[in-house]
N, C-alpha and C positions, 0 to 999 in steps of 0.2 A: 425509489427506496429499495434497499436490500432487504431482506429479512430473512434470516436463520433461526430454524427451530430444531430444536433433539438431537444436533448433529454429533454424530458419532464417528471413530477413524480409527483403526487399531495401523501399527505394524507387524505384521506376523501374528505372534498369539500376543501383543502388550497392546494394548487397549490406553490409545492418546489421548482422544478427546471421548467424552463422556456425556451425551446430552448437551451439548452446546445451542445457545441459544444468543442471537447477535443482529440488531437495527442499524443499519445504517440510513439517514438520510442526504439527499441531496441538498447541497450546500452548508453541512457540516461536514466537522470531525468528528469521527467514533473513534477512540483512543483505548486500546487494549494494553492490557498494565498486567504487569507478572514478573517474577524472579524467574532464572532460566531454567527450561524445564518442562515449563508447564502446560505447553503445548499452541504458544502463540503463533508461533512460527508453522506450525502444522494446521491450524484452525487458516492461514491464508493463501497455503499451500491447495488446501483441500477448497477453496470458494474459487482458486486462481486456476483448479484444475490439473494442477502439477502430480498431484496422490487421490487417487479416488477415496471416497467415505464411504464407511458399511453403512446408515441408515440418515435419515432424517430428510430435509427439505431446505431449500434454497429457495428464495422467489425473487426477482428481479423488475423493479413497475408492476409488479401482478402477472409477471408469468414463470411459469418454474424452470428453473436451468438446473435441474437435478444431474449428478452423475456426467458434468460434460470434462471434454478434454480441454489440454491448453487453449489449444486453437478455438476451438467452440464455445470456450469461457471469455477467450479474447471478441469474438466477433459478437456474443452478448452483449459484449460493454463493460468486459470487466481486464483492468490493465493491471498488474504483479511488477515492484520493483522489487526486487528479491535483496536479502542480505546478503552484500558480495555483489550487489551490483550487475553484475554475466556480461557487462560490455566486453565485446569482442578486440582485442585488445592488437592484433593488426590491420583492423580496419579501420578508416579515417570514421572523424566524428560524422559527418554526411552521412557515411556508408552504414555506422550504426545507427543511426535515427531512419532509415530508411528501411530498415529492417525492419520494423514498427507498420510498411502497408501490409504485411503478409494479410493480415485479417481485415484491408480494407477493401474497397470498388477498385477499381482501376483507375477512374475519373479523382479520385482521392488521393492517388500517389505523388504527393507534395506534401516541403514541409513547411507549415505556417509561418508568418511571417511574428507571431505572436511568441513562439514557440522562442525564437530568438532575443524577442524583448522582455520572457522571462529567466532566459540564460542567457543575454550576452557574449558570456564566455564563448559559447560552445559556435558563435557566427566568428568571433575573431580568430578560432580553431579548426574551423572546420575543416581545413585540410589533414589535418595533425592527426595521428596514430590514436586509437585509445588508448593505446598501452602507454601512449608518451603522457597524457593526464595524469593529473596530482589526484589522490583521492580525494578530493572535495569537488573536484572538475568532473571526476567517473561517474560521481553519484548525478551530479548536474545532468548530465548526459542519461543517467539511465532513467531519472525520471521523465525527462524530453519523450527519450523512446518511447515510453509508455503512454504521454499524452500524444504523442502523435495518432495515436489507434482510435483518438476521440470517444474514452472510456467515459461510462455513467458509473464506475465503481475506480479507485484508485488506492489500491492496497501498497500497504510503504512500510515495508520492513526493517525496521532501526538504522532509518534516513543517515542520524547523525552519529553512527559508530566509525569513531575514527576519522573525523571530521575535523577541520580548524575551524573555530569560534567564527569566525566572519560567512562562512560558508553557511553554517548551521543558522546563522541569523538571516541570511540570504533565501536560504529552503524554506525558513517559515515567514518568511515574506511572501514568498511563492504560494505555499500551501495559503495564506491569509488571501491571495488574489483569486485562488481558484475557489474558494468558500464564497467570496465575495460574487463573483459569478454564478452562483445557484445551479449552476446544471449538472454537478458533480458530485458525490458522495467519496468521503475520504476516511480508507480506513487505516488507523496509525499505530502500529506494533513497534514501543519505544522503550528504552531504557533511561535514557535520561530523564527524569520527572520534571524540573523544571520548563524542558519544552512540551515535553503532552501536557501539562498544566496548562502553561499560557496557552495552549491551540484548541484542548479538548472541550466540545461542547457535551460529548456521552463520554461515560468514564465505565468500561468494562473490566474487571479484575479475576484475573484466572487464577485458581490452585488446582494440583494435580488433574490437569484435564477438563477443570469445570469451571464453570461462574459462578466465584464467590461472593461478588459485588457489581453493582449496577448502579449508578445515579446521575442524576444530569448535572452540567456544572451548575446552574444556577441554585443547585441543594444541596452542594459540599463546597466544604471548605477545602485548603488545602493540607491539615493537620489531618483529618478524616480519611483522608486520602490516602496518606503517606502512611500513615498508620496501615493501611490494606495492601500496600505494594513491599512493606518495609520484610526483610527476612525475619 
């Protein structure tokens, strides 16, 4: 399990995150909800290693990974699909998922055979450019990369922005196999409410930097909800 308490993160002198406080467990979704702004994307930045944070604590299985870098948040067990994707875009799909050993053994430098039977796509592509991918196919690919690293954390940052519907139905099949496997914690910074409804089991709601709201699905509805996400 992850666990975030107090976390804080300014840029310069503006002050992002505020006390942040965030559970994830393995073999659910934690689903973080907010209008833009409000510092979601910087709250996964700052777990992912990407922007260091001025204060708080991080724990991972019971041990702290305060204060680490990309690399060091990656070899934790903690995998970043960023908004935007960062597939390298003249590198074949192979060659982008391979990029995903940097943070492993050597003995580990392969890619799953699993890896492929939850994108398909990306084996009958694998030779092909990233750049030549449709964005529904990039996204396919950059979450691949990320499980390649065989993360205990899987932060996804608005998966289905700019997505074609079959696609986005497709990713939350995937995220529904990866919950079903227990070994993973999945954390989901989403804009569309209809999909972080159907997938959230923890419903977190950010305003200016902070946690507004907190409840598990089994104790909201979806009016309660929308209500706390709605501008």
């Amino acid at each position: 399990m992850l666990n975030i308490e107090n976390l804080t993160l300014k840029y310069g002198q503006s002050q992002i995150l505020n006390g942040v406080g965030l559970r994830a467990k393995a073999g659910e979704v934690t689903a973080v909800m907010g209008t833009n702004g409000v510092g979601k994307t910087s709250l996964l930045k700052a777990i992912a290693g990407r922007h260091p944070y001025a204060s708080g604590t991080m724990v991972l299985d019971g041990k702290p990974i305060s204060h680490l870098n990309a690399f060091d948040a990656a070899k934790a067990g903690i995998a970043y699909v960023p908004q935007g994707r960062e597939v390298f875009p003249m590198m074949t799909v192979v060659e982008n998922l391979q990029t995903g050993f940097a943070c492993l053994d050597k003995a580990d430098h392969l890619v799953p055979d699993h890896i492929y039977d939850l994108f398909p796509v990306l084996h009958e592509m694998s030779d092909r450019r990233g750049g030549d991918l449709s964005g529904g196919q990039q996204q396919q690919l950059a979450i691949a990369r990320a499980l390649i690293t065989r993360p205990k954390v899987l932060l996804l940052d608005e998966p289905t922005e700019g997505i074609q519907p079959n696609i986005i139905q497709q990713i939350g099949n995937v995220i529904r196999i990866l919950c079903e496997q227990g070994d993973m914690a999945i954390v989901l910074v989403e804009q569309f409410f209809d999909f972080a409804f159907d997938l959230g089991d923890d419903f977190t709601v950010m305003k200016r930097g902070e946690v507004a709201f907190n409840r598990r699905s089994d104790a909201l509805d979806r009016e309660t909800l929308y209500a706390q996400v709605a501008v």
